[in-house]
Each structure stands twice: as structure tokens, then as C-alpha cells.
VOVEXLUM-651159 format. One record per residue: residue in three letters; x, z, y of N, C-alpha, C in turn. Coordinates in steps of 0.1 Angstrom, whole numbers, m for minus. Atoms other than C-alpha are relative to their C-alpha. Example, Ala and Ser with C-alpha at 12.3 -4.5 7.8 and 13.67 -1.06 7.14 Angstrom:
# residues 2
ala,9,0,m12,123,78,m45,9,0,12 .
ser,m9,0,m11,137,71,m11,m8,8,11 .
# end
This chain:
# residues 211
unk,4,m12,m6,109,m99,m139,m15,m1,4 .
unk,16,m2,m5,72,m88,m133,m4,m1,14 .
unk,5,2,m19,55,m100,m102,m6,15,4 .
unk,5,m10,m6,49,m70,m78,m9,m6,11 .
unk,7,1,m15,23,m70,m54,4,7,13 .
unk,m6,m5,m16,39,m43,m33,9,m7,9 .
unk,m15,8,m3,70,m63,m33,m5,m10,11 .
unk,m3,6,m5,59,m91,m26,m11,m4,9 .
unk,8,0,m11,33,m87,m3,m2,13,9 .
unk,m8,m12,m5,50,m60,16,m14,3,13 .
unk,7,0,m11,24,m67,46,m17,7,1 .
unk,9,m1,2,m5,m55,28,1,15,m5 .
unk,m4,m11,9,11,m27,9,8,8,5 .
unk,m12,m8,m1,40,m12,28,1,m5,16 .
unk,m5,4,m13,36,m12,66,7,7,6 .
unk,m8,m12,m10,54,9,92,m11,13,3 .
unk,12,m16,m6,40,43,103,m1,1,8 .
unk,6,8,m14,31,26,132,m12,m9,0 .
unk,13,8,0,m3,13,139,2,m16,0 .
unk,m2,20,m4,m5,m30,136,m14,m8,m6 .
unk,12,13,6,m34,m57,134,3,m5,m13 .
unk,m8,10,12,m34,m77,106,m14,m5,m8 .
unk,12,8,4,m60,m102,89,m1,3,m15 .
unk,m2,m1,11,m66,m95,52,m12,m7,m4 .
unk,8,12,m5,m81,m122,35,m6,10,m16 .
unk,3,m6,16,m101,m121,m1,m1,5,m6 .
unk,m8,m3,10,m94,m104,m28,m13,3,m13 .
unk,12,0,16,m113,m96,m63,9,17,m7 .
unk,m2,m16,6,m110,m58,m77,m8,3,m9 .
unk,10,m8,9,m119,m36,m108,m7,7,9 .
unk,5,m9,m9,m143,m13,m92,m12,13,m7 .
unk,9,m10,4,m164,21,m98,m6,5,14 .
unk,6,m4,m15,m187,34,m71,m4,13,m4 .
unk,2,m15,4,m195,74,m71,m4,4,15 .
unk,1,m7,m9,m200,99,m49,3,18,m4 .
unk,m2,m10,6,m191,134,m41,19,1,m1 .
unk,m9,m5,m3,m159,155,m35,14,m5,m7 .
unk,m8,10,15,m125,133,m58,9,18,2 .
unk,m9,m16,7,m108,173,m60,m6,6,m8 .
unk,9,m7,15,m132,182,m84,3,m5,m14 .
unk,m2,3,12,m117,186,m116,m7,m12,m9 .
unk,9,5,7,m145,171,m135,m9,m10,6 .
unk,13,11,m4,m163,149,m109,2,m16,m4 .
unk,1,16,5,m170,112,m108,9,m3,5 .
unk,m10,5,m3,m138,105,m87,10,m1,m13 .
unk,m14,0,13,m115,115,m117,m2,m6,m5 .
unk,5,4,15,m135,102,m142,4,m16,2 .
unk,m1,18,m6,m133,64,m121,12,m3,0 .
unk,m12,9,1,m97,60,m122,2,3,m13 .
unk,m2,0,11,m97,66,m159,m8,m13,m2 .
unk,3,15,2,m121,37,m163,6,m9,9 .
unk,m4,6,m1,m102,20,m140,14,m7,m3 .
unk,m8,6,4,m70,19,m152,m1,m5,m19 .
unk,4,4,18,m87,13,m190,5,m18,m1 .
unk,4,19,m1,m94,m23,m178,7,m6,2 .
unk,m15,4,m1,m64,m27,m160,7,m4,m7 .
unk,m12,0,8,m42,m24,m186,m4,m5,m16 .
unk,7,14,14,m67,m45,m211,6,m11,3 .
unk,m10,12,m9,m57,m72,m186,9,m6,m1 .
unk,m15,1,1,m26,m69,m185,6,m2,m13 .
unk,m1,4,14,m19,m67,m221,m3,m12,m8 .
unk,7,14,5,m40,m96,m227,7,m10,m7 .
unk,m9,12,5,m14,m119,m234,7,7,m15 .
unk,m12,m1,12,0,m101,m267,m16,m1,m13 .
unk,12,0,6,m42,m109,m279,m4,m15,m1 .
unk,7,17,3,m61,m138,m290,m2,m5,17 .
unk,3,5,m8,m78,m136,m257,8,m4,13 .
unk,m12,4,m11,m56,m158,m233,m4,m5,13 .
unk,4,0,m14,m61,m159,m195,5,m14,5 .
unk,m5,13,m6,m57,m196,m180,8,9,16 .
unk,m5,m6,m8,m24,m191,m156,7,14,3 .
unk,0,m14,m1,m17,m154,m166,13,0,2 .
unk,m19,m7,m1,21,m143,m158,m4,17,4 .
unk,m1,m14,0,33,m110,m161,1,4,13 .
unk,0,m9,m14,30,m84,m134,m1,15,m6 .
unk,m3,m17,m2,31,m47,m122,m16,2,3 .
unk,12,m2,m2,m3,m34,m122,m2,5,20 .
unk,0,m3,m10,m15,m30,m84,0,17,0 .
unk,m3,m16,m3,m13,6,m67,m18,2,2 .
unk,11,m5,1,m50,24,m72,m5,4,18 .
unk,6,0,m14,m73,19,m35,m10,8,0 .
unk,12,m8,m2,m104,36,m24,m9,m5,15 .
unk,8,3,m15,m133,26,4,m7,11,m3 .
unk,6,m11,2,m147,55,13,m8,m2,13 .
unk,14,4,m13,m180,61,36,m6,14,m4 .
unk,18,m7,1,m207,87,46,m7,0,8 .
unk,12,3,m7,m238,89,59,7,3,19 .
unk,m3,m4,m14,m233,88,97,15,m1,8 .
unk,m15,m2,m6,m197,81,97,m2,m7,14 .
unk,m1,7,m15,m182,71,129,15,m9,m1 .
unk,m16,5,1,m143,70,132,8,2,m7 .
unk,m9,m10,15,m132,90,103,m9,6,m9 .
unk,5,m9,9,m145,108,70,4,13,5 .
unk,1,m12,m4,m154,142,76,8,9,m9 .
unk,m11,m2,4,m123,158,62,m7,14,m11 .
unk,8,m12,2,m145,192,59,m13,0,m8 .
unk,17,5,9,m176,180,41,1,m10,m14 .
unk,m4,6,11,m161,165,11,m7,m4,m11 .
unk,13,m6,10,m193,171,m11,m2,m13,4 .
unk,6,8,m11,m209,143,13,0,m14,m3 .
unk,m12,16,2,m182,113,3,m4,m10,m10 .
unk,1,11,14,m191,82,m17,15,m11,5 .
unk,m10,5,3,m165,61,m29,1,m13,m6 .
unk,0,8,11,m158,30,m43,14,m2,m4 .
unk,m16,7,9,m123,29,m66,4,m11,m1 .
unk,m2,13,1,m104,2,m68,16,m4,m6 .
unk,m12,1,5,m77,m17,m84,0,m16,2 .
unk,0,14,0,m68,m53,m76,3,m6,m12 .
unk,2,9,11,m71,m81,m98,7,m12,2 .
unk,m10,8,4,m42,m108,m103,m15,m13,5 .
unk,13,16,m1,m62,m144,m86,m4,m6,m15 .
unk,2,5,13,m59,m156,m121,m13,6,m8 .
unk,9,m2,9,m85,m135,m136,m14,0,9 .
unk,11,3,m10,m119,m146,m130,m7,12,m10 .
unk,11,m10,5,m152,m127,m138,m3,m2,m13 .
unk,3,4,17,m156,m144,m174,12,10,m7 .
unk,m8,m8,6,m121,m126,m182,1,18,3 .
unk,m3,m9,m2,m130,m96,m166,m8,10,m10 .
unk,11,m9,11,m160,m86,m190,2,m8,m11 .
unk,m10,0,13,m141,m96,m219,10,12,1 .
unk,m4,m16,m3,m120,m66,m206,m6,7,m5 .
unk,5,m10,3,m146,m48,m206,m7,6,m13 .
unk,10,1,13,m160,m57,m237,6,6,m7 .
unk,m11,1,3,m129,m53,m251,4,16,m3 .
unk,m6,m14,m1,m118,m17,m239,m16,7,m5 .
unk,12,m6,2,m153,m8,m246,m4,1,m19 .
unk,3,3,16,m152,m15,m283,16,7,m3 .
unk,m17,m7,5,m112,m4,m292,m3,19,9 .
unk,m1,m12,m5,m117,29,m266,m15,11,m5 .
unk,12,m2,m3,m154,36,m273,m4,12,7 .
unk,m3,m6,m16,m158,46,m239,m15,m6,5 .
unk,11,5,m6,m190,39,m218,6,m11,12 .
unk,m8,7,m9,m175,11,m192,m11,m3,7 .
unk,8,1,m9,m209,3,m174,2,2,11 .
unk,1,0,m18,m202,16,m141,15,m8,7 .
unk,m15,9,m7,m170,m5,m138,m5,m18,0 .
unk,7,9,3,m179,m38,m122,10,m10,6 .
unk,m10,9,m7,m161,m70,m107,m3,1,16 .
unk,5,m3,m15,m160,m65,m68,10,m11,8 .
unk,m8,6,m9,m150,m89,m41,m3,4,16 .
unk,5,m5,m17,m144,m78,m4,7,m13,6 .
unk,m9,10,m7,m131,m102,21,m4,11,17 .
unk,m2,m12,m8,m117,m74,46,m1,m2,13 .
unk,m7,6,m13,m109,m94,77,7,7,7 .
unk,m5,m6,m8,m96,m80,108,2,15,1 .
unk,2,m20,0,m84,m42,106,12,3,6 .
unk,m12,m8,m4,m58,m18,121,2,7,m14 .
unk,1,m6,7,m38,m3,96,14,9,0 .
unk,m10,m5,m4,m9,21,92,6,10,m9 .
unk,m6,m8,4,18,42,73,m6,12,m3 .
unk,4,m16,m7,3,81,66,6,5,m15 .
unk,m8,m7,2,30,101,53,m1,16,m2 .
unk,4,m14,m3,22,137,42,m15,0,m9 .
unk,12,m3,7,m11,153,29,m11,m8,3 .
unk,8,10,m7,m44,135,28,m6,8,9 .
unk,7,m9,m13,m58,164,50,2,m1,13 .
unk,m6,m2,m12,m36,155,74,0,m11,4 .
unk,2,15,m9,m49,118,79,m3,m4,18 .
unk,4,0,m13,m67,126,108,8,m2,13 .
unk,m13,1,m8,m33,127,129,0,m12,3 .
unk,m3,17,5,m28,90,118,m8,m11,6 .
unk,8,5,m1,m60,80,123,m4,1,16 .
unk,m2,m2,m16,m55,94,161,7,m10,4 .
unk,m14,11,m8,m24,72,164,m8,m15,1 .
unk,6,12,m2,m45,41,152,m10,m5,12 .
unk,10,3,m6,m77,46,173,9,m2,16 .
unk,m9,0,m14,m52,51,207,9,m12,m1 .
unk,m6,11,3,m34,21,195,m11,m17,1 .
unk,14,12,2,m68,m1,192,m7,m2,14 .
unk,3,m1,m17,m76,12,231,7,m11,2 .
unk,m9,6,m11,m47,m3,243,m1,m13,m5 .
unk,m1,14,6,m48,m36,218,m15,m7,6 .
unk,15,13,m2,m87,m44,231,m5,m4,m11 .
unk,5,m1,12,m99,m35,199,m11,5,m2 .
unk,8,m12,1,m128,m11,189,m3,m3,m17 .
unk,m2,1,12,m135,m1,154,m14,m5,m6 .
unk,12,1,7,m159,m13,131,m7,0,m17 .
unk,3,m9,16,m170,8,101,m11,0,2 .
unk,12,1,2,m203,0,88,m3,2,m16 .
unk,m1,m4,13,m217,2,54,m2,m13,m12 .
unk,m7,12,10,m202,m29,42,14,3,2 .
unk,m19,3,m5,m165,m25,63,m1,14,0 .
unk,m3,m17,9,m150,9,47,11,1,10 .
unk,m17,m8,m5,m121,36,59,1,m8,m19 .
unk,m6,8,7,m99,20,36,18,7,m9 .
unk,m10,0,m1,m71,35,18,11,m6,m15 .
unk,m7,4,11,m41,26,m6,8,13,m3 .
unk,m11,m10,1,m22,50,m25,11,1,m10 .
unk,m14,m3,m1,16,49,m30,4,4,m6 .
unk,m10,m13,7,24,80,m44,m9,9,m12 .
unk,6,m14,8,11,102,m74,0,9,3 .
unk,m3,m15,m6,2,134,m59,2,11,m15 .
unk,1,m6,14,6,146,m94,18,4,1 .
unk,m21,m1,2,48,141,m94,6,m2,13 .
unk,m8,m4,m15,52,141,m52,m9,9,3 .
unk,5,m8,m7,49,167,m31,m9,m3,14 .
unk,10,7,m12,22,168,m7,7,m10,15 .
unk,m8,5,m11,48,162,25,1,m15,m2 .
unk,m1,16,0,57,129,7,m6,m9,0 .
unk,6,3,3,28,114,m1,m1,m13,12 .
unk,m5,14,m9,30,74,10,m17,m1,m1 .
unk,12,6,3,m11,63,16,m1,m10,14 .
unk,4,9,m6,m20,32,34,m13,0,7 .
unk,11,m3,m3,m48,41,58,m3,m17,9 .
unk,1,9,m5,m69,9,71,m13,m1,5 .
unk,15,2,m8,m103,3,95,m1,m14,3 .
unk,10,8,m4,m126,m24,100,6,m1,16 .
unk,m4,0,m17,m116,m34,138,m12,m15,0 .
unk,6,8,m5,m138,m62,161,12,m3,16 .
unk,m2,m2,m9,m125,m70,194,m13,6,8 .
unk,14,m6,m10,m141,m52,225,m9,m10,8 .
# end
């Protein structure tokens, strides 16, 4: 069976809809950076999870190709993230100013593939798709300390969520820290394409310090 990451790193992927600490260590991602509203038919948001799952799923395939990944086992492609930021943020994206938003997309990357295998990807999908792949690059965050938490329903309606965390970070002796390295942070769950808004699973996560 295919390794999942949801599965089996349930702590990262699948918390309660309840605010909780939690250390997140590493990691290595496809990545596109943009800016600008992602509900716009035609903007740079849409366009970035098409080159991101191109590469993805070069990746992943890999193994039925010459080019063979030292270590590769099968897996479930991760669930598509997003760090999002704008100018002057504070404790949330401006829900109403959407124009405003830069982004960077994301899609994790299996430990096994290093940066030599990743632009062979790119080379790769860039030659079989003939696609422009430039703005997709290899990205490593090392996230550390964040509050993070369940949010259930539309993304309009984060802000709720993001009340529950900040009142939750009071009482833990926390305070937040979003800067323009440490992103709002989210994971997303659900295809709002084939769920309805109400159901929609996204993983909201903040930068925290203690006070």
C-alpha cells in the first residue's frame, strides 16, 4: 500500500477543531510564489497548482523511468498548502482585500527527493508537457513552534477559527509571530471543486513565540 502522509502523520495533517501547540520540524516542498486574489479564474494562483502538481506527479511516476530516485517507495501525493502574507499583516489576512495577497503554493516533497532529483522533474515535465516551469522552485521551511487547528466550512469563514486560536494562545502564554519569513499557513483537505463549502476540511496554522 502507498505511504500516506495524512495517515501517517495524522499530527501534522489532521488535528482536532480545537486549537493545539505543536513543533513542526523541516520539510522540503515544490513551490510557486505569486500574488494577487487565488478566485480569479485566470490569475497566478490557479495557474501555480497546475505547475505544481505537473512536478508532483513527474516524481512520483519516476520509478516506471530511467530516472531512478535513491530510496524512492511508493506514496500518495501530499495534500496542496499555501503561505500566505501581506503587506502590514498582523493576525490574519485581510479576508476583504484579496487583490493585496501574495502566496507561495506548495506541495511536499517525499525526504528521499533531493534538489538534483527535483530539476530533473523539472526538466523532465518541461520537455514531455512543453510548459514554462521557471517559477516552480525547491523550497525548504523549517516552521517551528505554531498554533494550529481544524477549520471546517468556507475559507471566508476562517476568521472564526482564527479567533478560537488567538484566545487559545492568551491563555497558553503564547503570542503570535507572523513575519515575512513565518506565514498564516494553511493545508487543504478538501476539493472545493467536489465539496460543498460547509464541508470544506483546511488546516489553519501561525507562527507562535512565547510571551
Amino acid at each position: 500500500m502507498a505511504f500516506d502522509y495524512k495517515k501517517e502523520y495524522k499530527e501534522f495533517y489532521m488535528p482536532k477543531n480545537k486549537p493545539s501547540i505543536i513543533k513542526v520540524p523541516k520539510m522540503n516542498y515544490i513551490a510557486v510564489r505569486g500574488k494577487g486574489n487565488p478566485n480569479e479564474e485566470d490569475g497566478q494562483y490557479k495557474k501555480s497548482i497546475g505547475l505544481l502538481y505537473a512536478i508532483a506527479f513527474t516524481i512520483k511516476m519516476s520509478y516506471k523511468g530511467e530516472h531512478k530516485i535513491d530510496g524512492y517507495f511508493q506514496y500518495v501525493v501530499p495534500p496542496l498548502e499555501g503561505l500566505w502574507h501581506q503587506e502590514g499583516m498582523k493576525d490574519t489576512i485581510d479576508y476583504n482585500n484579496k487583490e493585496t495577497l501574495e502566496f507561495i503554493s506548495l506541495i511536499r516533497l517525499p525526504d528521499f527527493v533531493t534538489e538534483k532529483d527535483f530539476l530533473w522533474a523539472k526538466e523532465e515535465a518541461t520537455k514531455k508537457k512543453k510548459q514554462d516551469f521557471s517559477k516552480v522552485e525547491f523550497f525548504s521551511y523549517d516552521e517551528g513552534v505554531c498554533v494550529q487547528c481544524m477549520h471546517i466550512g468556507s475559507y471566508d469563514e476562517e476568521p472564526k477559527t482564527i479567533e478560537l486560536m488567538n484566545q487559545f494562545l492568551e491563555e497558553e502564554g503564547y503570542v503570535l509571530d507572523i513575519t515575512k519569513k513565518r506565514y498564516h499557513h494553511e493545508i487543504y483537505l478538501s476539493d472545493p471543486r467536489r465539496v460543498e463549502k460547509s464541508r470544506l476540511k483546511t488546516v489553519i496554522r501561525h507562527p507562535v513565540k512565547k510571551k
